[in-house]
C-alpha positions as CSV (number, residue, x, y, z in Angstrom):
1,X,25.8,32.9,51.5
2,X,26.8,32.8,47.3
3,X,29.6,35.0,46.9
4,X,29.2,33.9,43.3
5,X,31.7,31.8,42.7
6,X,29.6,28.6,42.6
7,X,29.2,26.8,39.5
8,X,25.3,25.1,38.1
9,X,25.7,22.4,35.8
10,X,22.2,21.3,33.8
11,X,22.6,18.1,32.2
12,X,19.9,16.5,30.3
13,X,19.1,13.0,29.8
14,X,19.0,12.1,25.9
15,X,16.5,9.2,26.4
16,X,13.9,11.6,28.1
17,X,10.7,12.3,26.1
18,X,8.2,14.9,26.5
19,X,4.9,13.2,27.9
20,X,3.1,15.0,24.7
21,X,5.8,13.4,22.3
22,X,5.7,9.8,24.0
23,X,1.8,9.9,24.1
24,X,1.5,10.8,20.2
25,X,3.8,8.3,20.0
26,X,1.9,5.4,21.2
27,X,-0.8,6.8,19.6
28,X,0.8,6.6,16.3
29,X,1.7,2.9,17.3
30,X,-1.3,2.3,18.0
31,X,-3.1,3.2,14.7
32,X,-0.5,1.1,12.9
33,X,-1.5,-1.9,14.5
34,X,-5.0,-1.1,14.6
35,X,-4.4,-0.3,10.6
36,X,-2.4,-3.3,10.0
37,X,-5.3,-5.6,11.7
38,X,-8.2,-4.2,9.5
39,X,-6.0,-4.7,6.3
40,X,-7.6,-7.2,3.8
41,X,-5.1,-9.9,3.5
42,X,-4.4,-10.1,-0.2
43,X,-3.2,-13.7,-2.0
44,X,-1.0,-13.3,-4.5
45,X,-0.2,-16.2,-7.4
46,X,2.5,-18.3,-6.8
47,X,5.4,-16.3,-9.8
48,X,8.7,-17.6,-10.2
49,X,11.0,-15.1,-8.8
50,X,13.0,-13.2,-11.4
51,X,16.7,-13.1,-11.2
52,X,17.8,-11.5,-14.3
53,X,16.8,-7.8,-13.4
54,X,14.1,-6.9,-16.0
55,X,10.8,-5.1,-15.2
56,X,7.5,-5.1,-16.6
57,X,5.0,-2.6,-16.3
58,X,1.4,-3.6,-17.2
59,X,-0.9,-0.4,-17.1
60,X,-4.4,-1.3,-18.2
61,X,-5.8,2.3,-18.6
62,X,-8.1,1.8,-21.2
63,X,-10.2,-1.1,-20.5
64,X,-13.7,-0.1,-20.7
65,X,-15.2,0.0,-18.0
66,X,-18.6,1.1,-18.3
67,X,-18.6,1.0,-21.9
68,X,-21.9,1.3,-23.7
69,X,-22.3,-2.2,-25.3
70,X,-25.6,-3.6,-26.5
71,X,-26.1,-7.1,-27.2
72,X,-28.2,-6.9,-30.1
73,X,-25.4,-4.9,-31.5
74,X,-22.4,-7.2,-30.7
75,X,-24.2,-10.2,-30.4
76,X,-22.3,-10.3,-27.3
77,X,-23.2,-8.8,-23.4
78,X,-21.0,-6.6,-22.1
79,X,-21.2,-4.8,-18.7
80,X,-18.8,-3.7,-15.9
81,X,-18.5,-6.9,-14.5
82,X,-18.0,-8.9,-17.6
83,X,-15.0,-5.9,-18.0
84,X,-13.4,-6.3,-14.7
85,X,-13.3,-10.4,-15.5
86,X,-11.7,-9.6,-18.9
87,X,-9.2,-7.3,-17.6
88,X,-8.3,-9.7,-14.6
89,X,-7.9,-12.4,-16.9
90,X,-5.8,-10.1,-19.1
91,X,-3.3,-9.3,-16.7
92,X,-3.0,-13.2,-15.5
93,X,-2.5,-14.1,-18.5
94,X,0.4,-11.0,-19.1
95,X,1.7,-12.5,-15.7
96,X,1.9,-16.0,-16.6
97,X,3.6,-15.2,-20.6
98,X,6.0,-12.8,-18.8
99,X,7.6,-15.9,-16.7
């Protein structure tokens, strides 16, 4: 019989996770992986690595893509890909002055 004197202790266990929290858990670590799998692999050019601290920012904005150009005009063709070349071999060539 309790007369009331008896003492309950609850202690809880500080590793234990909810079943809900552990399965969005794995499910999160499971889109990572299945993120990081599908992820083109991207090559970048071989750079020295920079030592002294400075930063350079190239922010090509304003290159034109889509521009209205006509040969007869400029005596030249100009379209979307011959933009996207341009500007790719703009920045390579920022990239490669910069070093």
């Amino acid at each position: 019989m309790d007369d009331g004197s008896s003492i309950s202790t609850f202690i809880k266990n500080p590793q234990y996770i909810e079943e809900e929290t552990q399965e969005l858990q794995n499910l999160r670590e499971s889109v990572l992986e299945d993120i990081a799998q599908q992820s083109p692999i991207k090559h970048l050019s071989n750079y020295r690595k920079i030592t002294d601290g400075h930063l350079l920012i190239i922010s090509a904005t304003d290159i034109h893509i889509g521009k209205l150009c006509d040969e007869y005009d400029t005596g030249n063709t100009y379209n979307e890909s011959v933009a996207y070349k341009y500007a790719i071999d703009c920045i390579h060539g920022l990239l490669k002055k910069s070093n």
